[in-house]
C-alpha positions in Angstrom: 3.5 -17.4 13.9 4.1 -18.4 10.2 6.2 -21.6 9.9 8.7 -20.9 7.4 9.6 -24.7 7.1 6.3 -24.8 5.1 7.9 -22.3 2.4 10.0 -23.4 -0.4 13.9 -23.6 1.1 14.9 -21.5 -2.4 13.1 -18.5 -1.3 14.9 -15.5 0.0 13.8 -13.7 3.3 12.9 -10.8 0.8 10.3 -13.1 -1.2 8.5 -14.1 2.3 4.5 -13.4 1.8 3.8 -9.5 2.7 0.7 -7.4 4.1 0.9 -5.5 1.2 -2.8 -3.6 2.2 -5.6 -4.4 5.1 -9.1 -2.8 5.4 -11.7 -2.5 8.2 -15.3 -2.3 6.9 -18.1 -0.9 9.3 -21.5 -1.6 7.4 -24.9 0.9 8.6 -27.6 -1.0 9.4 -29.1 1.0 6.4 -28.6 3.6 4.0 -28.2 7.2 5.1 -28.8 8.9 2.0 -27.7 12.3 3.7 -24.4 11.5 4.9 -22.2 14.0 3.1 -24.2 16.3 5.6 -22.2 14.8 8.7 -18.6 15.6 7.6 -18.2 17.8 10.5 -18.9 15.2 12.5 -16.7 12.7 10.8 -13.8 15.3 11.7 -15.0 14.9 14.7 -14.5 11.2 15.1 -11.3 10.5 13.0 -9.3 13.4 12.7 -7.0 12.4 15.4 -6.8 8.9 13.5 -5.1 10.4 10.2 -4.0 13.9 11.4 -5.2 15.2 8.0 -8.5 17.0 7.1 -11.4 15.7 5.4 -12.8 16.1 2.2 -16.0 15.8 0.3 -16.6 14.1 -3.4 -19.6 16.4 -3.9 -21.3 13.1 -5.3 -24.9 13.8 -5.8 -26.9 12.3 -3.2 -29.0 10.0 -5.9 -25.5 8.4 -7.2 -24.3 4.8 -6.5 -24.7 4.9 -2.2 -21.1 2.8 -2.2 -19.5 6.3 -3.7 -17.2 7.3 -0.8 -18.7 11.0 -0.1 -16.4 12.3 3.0 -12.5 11.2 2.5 -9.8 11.2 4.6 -6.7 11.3 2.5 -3.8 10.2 4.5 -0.7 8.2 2.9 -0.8 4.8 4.8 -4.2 5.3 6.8 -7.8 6.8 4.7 -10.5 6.9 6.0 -13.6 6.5 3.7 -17.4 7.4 4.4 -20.2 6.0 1.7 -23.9 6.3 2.7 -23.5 2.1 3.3 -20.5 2.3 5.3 -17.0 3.7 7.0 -13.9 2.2 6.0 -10.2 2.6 7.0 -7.6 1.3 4.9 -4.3 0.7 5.3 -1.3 0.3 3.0 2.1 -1.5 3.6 4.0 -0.6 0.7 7.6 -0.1 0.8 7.3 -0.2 4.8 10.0 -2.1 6.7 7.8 -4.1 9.3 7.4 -7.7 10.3 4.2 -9.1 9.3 3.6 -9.2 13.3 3.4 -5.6 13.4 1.4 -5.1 10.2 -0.7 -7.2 11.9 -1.0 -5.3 15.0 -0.9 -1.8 13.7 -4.3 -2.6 12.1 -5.4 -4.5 14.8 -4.7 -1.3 16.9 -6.2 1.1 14.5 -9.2 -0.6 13.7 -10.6 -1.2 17.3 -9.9 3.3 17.6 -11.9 3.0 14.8 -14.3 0.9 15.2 -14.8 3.2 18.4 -14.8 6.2 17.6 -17.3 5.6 14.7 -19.7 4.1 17.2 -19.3 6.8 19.6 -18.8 9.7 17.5 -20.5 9.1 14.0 -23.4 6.9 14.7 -25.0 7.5 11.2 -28.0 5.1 11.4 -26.3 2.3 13.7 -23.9 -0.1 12.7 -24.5 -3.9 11.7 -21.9 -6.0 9.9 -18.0 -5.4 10.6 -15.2 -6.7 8.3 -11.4 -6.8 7.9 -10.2 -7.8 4.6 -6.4 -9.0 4.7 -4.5 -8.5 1.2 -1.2 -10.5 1.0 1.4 -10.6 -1.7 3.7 -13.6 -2.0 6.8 -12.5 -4.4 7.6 -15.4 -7.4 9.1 -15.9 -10.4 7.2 -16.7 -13.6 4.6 -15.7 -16.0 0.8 -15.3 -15.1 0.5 -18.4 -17.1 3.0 -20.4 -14.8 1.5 -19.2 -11.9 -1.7 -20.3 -12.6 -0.7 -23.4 -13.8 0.5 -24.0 -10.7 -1.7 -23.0 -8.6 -4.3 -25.2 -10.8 -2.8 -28.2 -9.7 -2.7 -27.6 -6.3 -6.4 -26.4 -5.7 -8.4 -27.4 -8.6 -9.2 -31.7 -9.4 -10.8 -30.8 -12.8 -8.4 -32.0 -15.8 -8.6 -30.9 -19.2 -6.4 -30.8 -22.6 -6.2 -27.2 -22.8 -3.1 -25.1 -20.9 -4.1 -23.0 -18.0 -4.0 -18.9 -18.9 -5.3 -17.5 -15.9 -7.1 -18.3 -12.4 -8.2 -17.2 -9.6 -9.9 -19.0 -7.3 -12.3 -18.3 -3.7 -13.7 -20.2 -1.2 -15.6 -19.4 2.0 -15.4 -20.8 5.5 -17.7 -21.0 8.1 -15.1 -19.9 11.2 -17.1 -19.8 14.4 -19.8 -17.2 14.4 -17.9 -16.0 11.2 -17.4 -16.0 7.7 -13.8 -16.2 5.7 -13.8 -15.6 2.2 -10.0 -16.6 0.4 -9.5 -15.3 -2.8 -6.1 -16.4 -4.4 -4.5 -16.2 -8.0 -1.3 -14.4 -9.8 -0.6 -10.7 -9.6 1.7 -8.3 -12.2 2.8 -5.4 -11.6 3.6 -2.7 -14.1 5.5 0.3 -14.6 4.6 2.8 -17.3 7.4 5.1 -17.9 6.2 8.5 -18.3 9.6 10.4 -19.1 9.8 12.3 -22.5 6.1 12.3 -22.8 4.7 15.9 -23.6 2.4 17.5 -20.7 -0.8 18.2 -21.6 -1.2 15.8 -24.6 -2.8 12.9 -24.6 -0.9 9.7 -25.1 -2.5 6.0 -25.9 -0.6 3.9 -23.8 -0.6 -0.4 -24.0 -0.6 -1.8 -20.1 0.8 -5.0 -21.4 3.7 -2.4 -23.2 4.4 -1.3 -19.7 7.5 -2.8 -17.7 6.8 -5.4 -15.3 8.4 -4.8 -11.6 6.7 -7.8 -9.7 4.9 -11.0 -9.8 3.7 -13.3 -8.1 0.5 -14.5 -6.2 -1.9 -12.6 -4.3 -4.6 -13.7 -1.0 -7.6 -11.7 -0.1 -8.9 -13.3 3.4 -11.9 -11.4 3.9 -12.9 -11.5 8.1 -16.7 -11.1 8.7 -19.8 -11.3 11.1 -22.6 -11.8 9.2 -23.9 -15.2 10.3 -23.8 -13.4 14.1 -26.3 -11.1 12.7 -28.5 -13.7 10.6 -28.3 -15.7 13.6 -29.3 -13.3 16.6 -26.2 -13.9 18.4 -23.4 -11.4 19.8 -21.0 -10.6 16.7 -17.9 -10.3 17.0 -15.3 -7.4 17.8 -12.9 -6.2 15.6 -10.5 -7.2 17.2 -11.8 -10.9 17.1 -12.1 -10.7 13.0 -8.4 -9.6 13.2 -7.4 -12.7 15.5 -9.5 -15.0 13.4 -7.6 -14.2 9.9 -4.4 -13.7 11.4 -5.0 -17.4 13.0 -5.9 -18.6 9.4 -3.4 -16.8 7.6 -0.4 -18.1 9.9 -2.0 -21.4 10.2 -3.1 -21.9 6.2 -0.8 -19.8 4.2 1.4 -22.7 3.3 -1.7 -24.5 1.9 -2.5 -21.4 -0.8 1.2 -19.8 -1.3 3.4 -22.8 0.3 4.4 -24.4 -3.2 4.9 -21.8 -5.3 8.5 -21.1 -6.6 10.4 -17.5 -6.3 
């Protein structure tokens, strides 16, 4: 479990880092240029998943192969279907669980995923799996401060100049797997929309826009490419979720441990 010792004693239960969003990536060994074709199928595989029925982009089949072309449009689980890949995503917001079972409702989800893809929408085959963790950790302070602060902890190189932004990744070599951590600042805005005419187009500045929360983000991205490059037995899904829930819990402090709500 996350130590909370670790954390700043001024934070406030409410500030504690969240899994704001989570993602499970199932790469094709290839590209199947006709899979807008197989959307019966795909209702086949995940409708039970996200109770809600699938639709198609009608991109053209020579467009950009990551275009999602069958979607499954569900409020906290979608389900998305590119000629490179299926993908389920999740999203957290404004949910009222424990980072234990954020954890474990994608945990659960994925490997019925992960399954029923293999089972019941084998495009082409399946190589490289992925889960990609996105955690929020609430703080006070300007994207400036932030990354000021987070300059000092994770960067040795000095210079005269003040720090205006960051972000910062690094990869690990974690068993048979990779981890990619991405961290910097995060802003969110709101843009108030009341009193604006329908059907007329407004110019609106984001940085005019209200800002509701700040503070710094992690992306620990979970995958088994070196299995693959390597000829060994990749690991499950529900290994990749073990692995960067291990790292999260055990490393969070190093990346979000210092900085001040």
């Amino acid at each position: 479990m996350v130590n909370e010792s670790c954390l700043p004693k001024i934070m406030s239960q409410k500030s504690m880092p969240q899994l704001v969003e989570a993602t499970c990536v199932l790469q094709f060994k290839g590209a199947e240029p006709k899979v807008r074709f197989m959307q019966q199928q795909a209702e086949a595989a995940f409708f039970d998943l996200v109770k809600v029925q699938s639709h198609s982009t009608n991109a053209p089949d020579g467009a950009d192969p990551n275009i999602p072309r069958i979607i499954f449009p569900a409020e906290r689980k979608r389900i998305l279907i590119s000629q490179m890949d299926c993908q389920m995503g999740f999203s957290f917001q404004g949910q009222a669980l424990s980072m234990q079972e954020r954890f474990d409702i994608v945990e659960k989800n994925s490997v019925i995923f992960d399954s029923a893809a293999r089972s019941k929408f084998d495009a082409c085959g399946y190589g490289v799996s992925a889960i990609i963790f996105h955690v929020n950790q609430p703080a006070a302070g300007t994207i400036e401060d932030l990354s000021a602060d987070l300059y000092s902890r994770l960067m040795s190189v000095s210079t005269e100049y003040p720090v205006a932004s960051l972000q910062a990744t690094v990869g690990y070599r974690v068993k048979d797997c990779f981890v990619t951590v991405t961290v910097g600042p995060f802003e969110e805005r709101q843009i108030d929309v009341k009193g604006l005419a329908p059907g007329v187009a407004h110019s609106i500045k984001v940085e005019d826009a209200r800002v509701v929360g700040q503070g710094v983000g992690l992306k620990i991205d979970v995958n088994n490419r070196p299995a693959f490059a390597e000829d060994k037995n990749p690991a499950s899904i529900s290994e990749l979720v073990s692995i960067g829930r291990a790292f999260f819990e055990q490393h969070m402090s190093d990346f979000l441990g210092r900085v001040e709500s």
